[in-house]
KOLBABA-206200 format. One record per residue (C-alpha): residue in three letters; x, y, z. Coordinates in Angstrom, 1 decimal. Layout:
N
ATOM|r|u|v|w
ATOM|ala|X|Y|Z
...
//
This chain:
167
ATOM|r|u|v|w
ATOM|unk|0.0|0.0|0.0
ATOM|unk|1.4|3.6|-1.1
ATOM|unk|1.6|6.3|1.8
ATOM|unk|-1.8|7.9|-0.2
ATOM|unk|-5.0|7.3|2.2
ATOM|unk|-6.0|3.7|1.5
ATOM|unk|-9.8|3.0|0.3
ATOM|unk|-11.6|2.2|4.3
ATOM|unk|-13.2|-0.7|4.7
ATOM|unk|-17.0|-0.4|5.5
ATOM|unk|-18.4|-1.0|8.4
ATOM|unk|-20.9|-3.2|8.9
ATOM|unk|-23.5|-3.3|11.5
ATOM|unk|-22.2|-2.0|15.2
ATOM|unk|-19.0|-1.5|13.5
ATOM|unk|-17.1|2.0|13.6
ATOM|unk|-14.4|2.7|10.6
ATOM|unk|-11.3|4.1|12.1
ATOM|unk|-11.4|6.1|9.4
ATOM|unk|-14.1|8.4|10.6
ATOM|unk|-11.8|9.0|13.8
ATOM|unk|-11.1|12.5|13.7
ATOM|unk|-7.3|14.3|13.4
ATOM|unk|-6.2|15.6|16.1
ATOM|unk|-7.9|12.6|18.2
ATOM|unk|-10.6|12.4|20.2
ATOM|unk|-11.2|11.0|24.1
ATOM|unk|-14.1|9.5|25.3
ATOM|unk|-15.6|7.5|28.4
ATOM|unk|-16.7|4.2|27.5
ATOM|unk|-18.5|1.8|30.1
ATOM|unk|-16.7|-1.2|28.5
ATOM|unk|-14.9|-4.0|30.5
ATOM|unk|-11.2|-3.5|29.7
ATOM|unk|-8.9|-5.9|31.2
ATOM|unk|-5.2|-6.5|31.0
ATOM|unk|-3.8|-10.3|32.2
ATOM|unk|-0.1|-11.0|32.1
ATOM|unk|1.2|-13.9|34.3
ATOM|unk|-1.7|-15.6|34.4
ATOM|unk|-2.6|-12.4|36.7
ATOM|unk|-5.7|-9.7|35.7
ATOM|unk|-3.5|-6.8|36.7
ATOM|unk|-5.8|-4.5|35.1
ATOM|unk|-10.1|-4.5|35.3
ATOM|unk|-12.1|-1.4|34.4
ATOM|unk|-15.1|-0.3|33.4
ATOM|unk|-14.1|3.4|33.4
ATOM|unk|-11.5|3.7|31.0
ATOM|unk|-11.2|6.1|28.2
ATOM|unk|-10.3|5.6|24.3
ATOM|unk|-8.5|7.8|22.1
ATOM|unk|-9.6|7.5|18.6
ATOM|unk|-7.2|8.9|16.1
ATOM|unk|-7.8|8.7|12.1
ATOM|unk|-6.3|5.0|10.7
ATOM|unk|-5.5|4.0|14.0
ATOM|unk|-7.6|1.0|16.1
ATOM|unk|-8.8|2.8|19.8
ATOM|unk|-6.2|3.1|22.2
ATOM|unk|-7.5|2.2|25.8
ATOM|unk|-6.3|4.0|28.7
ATOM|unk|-7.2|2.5|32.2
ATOM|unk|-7.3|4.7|35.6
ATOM|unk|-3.6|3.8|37.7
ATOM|unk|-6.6|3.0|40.2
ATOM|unk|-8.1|0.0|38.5
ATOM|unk|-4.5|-1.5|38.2
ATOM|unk|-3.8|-4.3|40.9
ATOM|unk|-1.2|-3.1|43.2
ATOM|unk|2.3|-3.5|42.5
ATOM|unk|1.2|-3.4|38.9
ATOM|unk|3.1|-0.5|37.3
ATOM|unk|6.4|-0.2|37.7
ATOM|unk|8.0|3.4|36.4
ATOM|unk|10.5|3.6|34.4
ATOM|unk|12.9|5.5|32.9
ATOM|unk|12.6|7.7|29.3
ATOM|unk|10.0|9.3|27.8
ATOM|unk|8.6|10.1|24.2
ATOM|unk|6.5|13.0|22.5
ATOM|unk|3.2|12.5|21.1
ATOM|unk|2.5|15.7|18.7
ATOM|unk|-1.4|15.6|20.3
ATOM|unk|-0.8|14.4|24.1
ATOM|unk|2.5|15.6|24.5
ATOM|unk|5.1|13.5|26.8
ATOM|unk|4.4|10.2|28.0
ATOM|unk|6.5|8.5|31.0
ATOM|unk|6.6|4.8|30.5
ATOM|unk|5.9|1.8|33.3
ATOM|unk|6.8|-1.9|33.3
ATOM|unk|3.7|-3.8|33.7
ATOM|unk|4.6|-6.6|36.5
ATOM|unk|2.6|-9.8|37.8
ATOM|unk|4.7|-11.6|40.2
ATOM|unk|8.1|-12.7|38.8
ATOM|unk|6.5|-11.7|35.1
ATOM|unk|7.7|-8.5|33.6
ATOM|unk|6.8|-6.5|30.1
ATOM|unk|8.8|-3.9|29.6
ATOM|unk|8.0|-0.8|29.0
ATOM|unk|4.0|-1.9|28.2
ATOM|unk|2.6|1.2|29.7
ATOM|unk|2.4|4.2|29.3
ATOM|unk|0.6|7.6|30.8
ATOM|unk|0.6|11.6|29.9
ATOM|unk|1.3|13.1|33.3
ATOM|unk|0.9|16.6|32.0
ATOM|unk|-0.9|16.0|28.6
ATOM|unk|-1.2|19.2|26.2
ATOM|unk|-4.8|20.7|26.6
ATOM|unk|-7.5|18.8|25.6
ATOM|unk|-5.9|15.7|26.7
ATOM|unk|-6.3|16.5|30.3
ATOM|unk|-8.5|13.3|30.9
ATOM|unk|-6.0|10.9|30.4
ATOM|unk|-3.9|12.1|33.8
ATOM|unk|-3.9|9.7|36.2
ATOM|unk|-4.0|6.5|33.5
ATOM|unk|-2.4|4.3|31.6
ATOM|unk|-2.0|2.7|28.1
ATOM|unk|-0.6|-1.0|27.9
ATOM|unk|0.5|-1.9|24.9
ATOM|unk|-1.5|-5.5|24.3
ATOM|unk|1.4|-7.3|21.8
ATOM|unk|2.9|-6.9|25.6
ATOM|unk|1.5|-8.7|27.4
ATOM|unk|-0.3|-11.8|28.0
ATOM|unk|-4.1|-10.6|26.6
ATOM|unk|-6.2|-7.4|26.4
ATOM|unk|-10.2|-7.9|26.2
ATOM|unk|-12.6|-5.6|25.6
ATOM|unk|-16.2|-6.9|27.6
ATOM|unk|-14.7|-10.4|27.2
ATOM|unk|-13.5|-10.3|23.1
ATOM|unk|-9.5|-10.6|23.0
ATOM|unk|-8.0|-7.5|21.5
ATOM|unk|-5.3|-7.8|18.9
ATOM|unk|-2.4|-5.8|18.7
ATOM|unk|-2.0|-2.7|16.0
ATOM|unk|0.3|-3.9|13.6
ATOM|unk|4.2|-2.4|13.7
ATOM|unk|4.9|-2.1|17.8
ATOM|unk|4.8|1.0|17.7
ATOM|unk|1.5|2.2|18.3
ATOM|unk|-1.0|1.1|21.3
ATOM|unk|-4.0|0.3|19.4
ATOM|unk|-6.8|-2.4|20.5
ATOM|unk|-8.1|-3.9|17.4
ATOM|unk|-11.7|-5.8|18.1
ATOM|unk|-14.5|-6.8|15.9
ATOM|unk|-15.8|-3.3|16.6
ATOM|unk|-13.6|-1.7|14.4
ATOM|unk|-12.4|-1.8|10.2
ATOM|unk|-9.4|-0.4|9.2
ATOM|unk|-7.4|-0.3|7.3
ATOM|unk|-5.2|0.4|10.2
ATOM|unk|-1.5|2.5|10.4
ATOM|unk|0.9|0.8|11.9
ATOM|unk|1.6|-2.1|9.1
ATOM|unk|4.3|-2.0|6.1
ATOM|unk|3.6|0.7|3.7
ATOM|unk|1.4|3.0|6.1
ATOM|unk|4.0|5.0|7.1
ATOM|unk|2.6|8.1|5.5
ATOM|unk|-0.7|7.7|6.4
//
């Protein structure tokens, strides 16, 4: 695929092209059950987390630091710039002796607009062991880079894959 916008995919019935996303993204509430297993552990459950939904990209799911079992997140050095969100500070995500590194990530002092997403966190769900969404496993966004949660809810095409750098 060329770095021209591909054709989207149509939705189908309850579905939501992630091409309709707008640019700059969007947060919202949802009352979804998001949780996050590594170890054989649930280290995250919510039902109050957010999604951003950005053009081409699946919704990235950010869960409150309170919803996390303790002992969870792990901070960790570095940081990176988002040109939306502005700088995020990274975690391990631990269950017992099991660690993924660098799997999480917050905006401690997101740009305005993004002021909803202080205080949680983003786990990147090629990471760790699973990510559901009210019970249907999430696949990773394609390329490791981004955090996206792709479920049946949403078409693509999605960015992240070969060729989509452009997007």
């Amino acid at each position: 695929m060329s770095s021209l916008r591909p054709v989207p995919d149509v939705p189908g019935p309850g579905q939501e092209s992630v091409w309709d996303y707008p640019r700059p993204p969007r947060v919202e509430a949802t009352g979804e059950t998001v949780e996050v297993r590594l170890g054989g552990e649930v280290v995250a459950r919510s039902t109050r987390a957010l999604r951003v939904l950005e053009t081409s990209h699946p919704p990235t799911y950010y869960v409150p630091v309170a919803d996390f079992a303790a002992g969870a997140l792990r901070p960790v050095a570095g940081s990176s710039w988002c040109e939306f969100k502005g700088v995020a500070a990274y975690f391990d995500v631990v269950a017992g002796p099991v660690t993924a590194a660098r799997a999480g990530w917050t905006y401690p002092r997101p740009t305005p607009g993004f002021e909803a997403l202080v205080d949680h966190v983003a786990v990147m769900p090629g990471e760790v062991d699973e990510c559901t969404v009210d019970g249907e496993v999430v696949l990773a966004q394609e390329g490791g880079f981004y955090g996206g949660w792709v479920t049946s809810r949403v078409v693509g095409p999605f960015k992240g894959g070969p060729g989509t750098r452009g997007w």
